[in-house]
N, C-alpha and C positions, 0 to 999 in steps of 0.2 A: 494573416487571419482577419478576416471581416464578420463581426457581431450583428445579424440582421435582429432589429426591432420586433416583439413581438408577431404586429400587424404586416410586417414584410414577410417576418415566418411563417404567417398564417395562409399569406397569397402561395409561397411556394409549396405549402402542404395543400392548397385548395386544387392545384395546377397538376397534383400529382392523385387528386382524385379524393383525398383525404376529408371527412367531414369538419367544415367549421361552424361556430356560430356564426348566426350571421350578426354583422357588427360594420361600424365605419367609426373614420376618425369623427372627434366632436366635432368638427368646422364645419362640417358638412354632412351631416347626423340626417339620414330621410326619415321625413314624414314618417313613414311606416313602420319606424323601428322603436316602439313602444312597448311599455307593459313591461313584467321585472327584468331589470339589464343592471351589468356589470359596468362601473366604468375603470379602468386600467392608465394609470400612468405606464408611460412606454419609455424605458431607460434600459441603459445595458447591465447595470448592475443586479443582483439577485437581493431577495428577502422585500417584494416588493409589498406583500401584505403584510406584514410587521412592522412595514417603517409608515404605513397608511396611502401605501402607492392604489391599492386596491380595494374600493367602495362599492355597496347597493345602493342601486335608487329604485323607484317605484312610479315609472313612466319620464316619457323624455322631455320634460319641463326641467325636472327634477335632477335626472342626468347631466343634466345642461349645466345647472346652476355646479354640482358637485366636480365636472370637467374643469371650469372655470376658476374654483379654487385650486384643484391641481396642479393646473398649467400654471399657475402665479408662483408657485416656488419651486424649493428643491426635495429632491428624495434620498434621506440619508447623504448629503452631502454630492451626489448626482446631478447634473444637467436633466431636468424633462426634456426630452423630445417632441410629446408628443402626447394627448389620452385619445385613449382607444375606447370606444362605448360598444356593448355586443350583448342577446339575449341571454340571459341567465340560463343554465341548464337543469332540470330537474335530476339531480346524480342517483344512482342505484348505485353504483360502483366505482373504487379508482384506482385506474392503473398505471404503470410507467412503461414507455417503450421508448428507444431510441436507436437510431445505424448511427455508426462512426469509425473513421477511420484508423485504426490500431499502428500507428508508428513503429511499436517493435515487433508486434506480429507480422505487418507487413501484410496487411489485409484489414477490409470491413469487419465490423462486429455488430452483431445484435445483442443489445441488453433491455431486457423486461422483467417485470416485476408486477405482484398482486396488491403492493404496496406505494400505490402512487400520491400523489399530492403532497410528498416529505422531498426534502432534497436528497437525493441519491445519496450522499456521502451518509445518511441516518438511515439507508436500509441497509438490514440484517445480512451479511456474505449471503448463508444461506438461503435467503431469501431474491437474491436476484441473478439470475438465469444470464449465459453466457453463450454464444453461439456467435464464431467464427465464421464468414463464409468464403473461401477460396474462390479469388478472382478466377482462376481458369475453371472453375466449375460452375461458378455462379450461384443464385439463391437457390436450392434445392427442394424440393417437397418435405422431406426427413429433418431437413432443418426449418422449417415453420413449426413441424406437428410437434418437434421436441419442446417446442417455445407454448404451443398451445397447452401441451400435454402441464407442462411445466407451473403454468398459470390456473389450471384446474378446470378449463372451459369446457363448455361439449354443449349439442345442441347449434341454434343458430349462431350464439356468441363467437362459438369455436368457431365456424365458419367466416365469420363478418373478421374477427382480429385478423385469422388468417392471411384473408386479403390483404387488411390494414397493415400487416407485416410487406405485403410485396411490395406496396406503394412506398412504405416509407422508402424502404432500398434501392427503390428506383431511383427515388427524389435525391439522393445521397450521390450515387452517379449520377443523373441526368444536369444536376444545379451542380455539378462540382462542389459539393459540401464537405466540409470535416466533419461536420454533427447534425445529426435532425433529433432533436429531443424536442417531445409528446409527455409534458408533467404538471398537470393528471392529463389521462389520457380517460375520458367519463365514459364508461357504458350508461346511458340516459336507462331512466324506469320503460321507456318503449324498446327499449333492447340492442339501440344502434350506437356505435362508436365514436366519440367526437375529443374533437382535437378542444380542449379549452385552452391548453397553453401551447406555446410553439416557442422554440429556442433552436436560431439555427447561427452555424458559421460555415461560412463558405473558404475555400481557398481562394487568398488574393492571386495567388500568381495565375490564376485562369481567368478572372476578369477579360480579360480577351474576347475569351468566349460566349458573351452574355452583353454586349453593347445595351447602355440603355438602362443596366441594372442599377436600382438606388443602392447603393451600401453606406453604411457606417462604420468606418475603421475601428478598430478597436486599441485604446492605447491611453497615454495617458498625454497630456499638453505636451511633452517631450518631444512623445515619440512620435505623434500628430506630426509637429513642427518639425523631426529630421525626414521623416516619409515626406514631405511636400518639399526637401530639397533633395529630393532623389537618395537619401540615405538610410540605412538601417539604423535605427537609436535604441535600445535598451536603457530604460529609468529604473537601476537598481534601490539604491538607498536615496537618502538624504542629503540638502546641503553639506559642503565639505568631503572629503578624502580625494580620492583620485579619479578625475574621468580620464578616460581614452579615446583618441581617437585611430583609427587604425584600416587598412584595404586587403581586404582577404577576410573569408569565415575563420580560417584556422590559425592567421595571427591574431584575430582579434580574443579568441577563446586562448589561444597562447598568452597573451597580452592580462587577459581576466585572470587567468590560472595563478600566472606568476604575481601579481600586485596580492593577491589573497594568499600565495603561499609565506609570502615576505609580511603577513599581518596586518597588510593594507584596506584603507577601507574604499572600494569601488562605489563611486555616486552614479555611473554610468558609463555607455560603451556605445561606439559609431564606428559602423563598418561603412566607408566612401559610397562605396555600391560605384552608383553612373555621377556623385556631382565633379569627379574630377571631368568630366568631359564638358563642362561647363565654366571653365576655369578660376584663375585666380580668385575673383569674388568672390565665385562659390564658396572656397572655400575658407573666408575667410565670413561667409553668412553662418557656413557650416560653425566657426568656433565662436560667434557670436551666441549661438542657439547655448548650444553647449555653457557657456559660461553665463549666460542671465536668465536659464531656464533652470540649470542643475546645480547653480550657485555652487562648484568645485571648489577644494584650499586648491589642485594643481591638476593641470591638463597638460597628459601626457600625450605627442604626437609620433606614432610608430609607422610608420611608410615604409616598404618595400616595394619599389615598383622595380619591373623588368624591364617594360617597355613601353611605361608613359614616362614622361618629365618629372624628375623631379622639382623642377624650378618651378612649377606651377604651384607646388605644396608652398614653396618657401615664397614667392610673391603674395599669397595669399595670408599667410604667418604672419608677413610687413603689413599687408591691408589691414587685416584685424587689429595689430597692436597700435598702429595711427588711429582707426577706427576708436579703439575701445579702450580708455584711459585708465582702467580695473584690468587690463591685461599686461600685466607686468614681467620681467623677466622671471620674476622668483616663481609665475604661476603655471609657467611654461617648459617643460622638458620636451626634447628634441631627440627621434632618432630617424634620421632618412638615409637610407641606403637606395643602391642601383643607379636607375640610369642618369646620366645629367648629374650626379650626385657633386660633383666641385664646382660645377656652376651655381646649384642650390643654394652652398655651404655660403660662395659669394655672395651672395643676394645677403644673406644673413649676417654678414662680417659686419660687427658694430653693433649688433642689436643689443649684446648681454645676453643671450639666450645661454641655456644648458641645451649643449649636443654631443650627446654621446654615441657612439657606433654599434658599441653590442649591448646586443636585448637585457642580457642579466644586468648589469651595470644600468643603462637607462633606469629598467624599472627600480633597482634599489632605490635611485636618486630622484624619483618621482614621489615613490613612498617616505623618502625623509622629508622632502619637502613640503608634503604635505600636511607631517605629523607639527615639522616646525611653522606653519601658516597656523595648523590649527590649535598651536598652542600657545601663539602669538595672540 
């Protein structure tokens, strides 16, 4: 999942035909763009007006000076990225639209509402409109006019959203998006449609298809730092309880399942993904991240491999603990199964590690260890 910046949201909805204000970042603010403007701290996080992310000013002297204090700190405990300066809109009305892609539907959805400018999660059920659209069918006519019907418009309005409805859908397929949320979405006093916010996320795994595109990950320091060694990281909790580390989605979710059924507390979870094909060091960068980023009482190491090495796991187990003099045996449980598996075991003879063979067992001795680190 990649979080695009207001101002990147804004380009993909401009691209897709969509009205914006017109606006630039401050650095580079033209001449032209004068007279009442917004200026916008650009951060991934929400409640940006609340925490003072979002100012008036009254021509671009003024904007300038109010950018300038923004960009100096933080929002709500946020990194800025970035302020966004763009002409104010004179509002008549505000609405919410957004396309997204429905994981258990198994399909796009459109959701709108007459009630824009609130966070979604504070409109009324009944108040926001729902509309499915089947990939084999595509956007339909009977499904916009439900959406218009729904919203109460007629007239040009009804006409202009309409459109505004096909664009966004497009822009959902055409950018590989999970989300294009429009919140508000202003009908101006001259009657036309405009994007004042944009909130989009794109699918990482198609990056492929887009060379060139700015993104912004989204995550937290963690999970930053495991994505950039080719791995999956989940930052559940807090310093202390149990991380894991583990190769496979479905032992790692097995791996989560059972520490929590046993009353364990999970600080976080790493599925390998590609750094075993990078070896040993990998992964012993990999248990460095993990232990000085997630501050664990115990990291557990659950390996099943078929048909990579497992000595690569266990050279890299030795790198880390020469490496990392806070990686002790007490903080380390062990289970490697398959291939290579007694030359591994070798590598590891004299360490003091805990290695156990089956799952149930590992994990109980993971969560004792940790309850006894953490009460140590």
């Amino acid at each position: 999942m990649i979080k695009l910046l207001e101002h990147e949201g804004k380009a993909i909805l401009a691209s897709c035909g969509v009205a914006i204000p017109a606006g630039a970042l401050y650095r580079a603010l033209p001449e032209t763009l004068d007279g009442a403007l917004v200026v916008k701290a650009q951060v991934l996080s929400g409640g940006r007006g609340k925490a003072g992310g979002i100012r008036f000013a009254e021509g671009r002297a003024e904007a300038l000076r109010i950018a300038e204090e923004i960009a100096a700190g933080e929002l709500a405990g946020a990194p800025i990225e970035d302020v966004y300066v763009e002409r104010k809109l004179a509002i008549a009305q505000e609405f919410y639209l957004a396309a997204l892609v429905d994981r258990d539907l198994g399909m796009p959805v459109l959701l709108a509402s007459a009630d824009g400018g609130i966070e979604i999660e504070a409109v009324a059920p009944g108040r926001l409109l729902r509309q499915p659209v089947d990939p084999l069918l595509g956007l339909q006519p009977f499904m916009v006019d439900r959406l218009v019907r729904g919203l109460g418009l007629s007239g040009e309005p009804a006409s202009a959203f309409a459109e505004l409805v096909g664009q966004v859908y497009h822009g959902l397929s055409a950018h590989d998006a999970e989300l294009i949320e429009i919140n508000p979405l202003v009908l101006t006093e001259d009657g036309a449609f405009v994007a004042a916010d944009a909130k989009v996320v794109l699918d990482e795994d198609a990056a492929f298809r887009h060379p060139g595109r700015r993104s912004q990950p989204d995550g937290t320091a963690f999970e930053n730092a495991a994505r950039a060694l080719e791995t999956i990281g989940v930052e559940i909790a807090g310093p202390g309880g149990t991380a894991a580390i583990m190769n496979g989605a479905g032992l790692t979710m097995a791996t989560l399942d059972e520490i929590i059924a046993l009353d364990g507390r999970v600080s976080g979870v790493v599925e390998l993904h590609g750094a075993t094909m990078h070896g040993a060091a990998r992964i012993a960068d990999v248990l460095e991240c993990v232990l000085t980023r997630l501050d664990p009482a115990v990291i557990m190491v659950n390996i099943h491999f078929q048909f990579r090495s497992l000595e690569t796991i266990a050279e890299g187990v030795v790198m880390a603990m020469q490496r990392l003099p806070q990686l002790t045996p007490e903080r380390l449980v062990l289970r490697l199964r398959g291939e290579k598996e007694p030359e591994a075991l070798a590598i590891l003879a004299g360490s003091g590690l805990t290695i156990i063979r089956e799952f149930g067992p590992a994990c109980v001795e993971a969560v004792r260890l940790a309850r006894l680190q953490t009460a140590a």
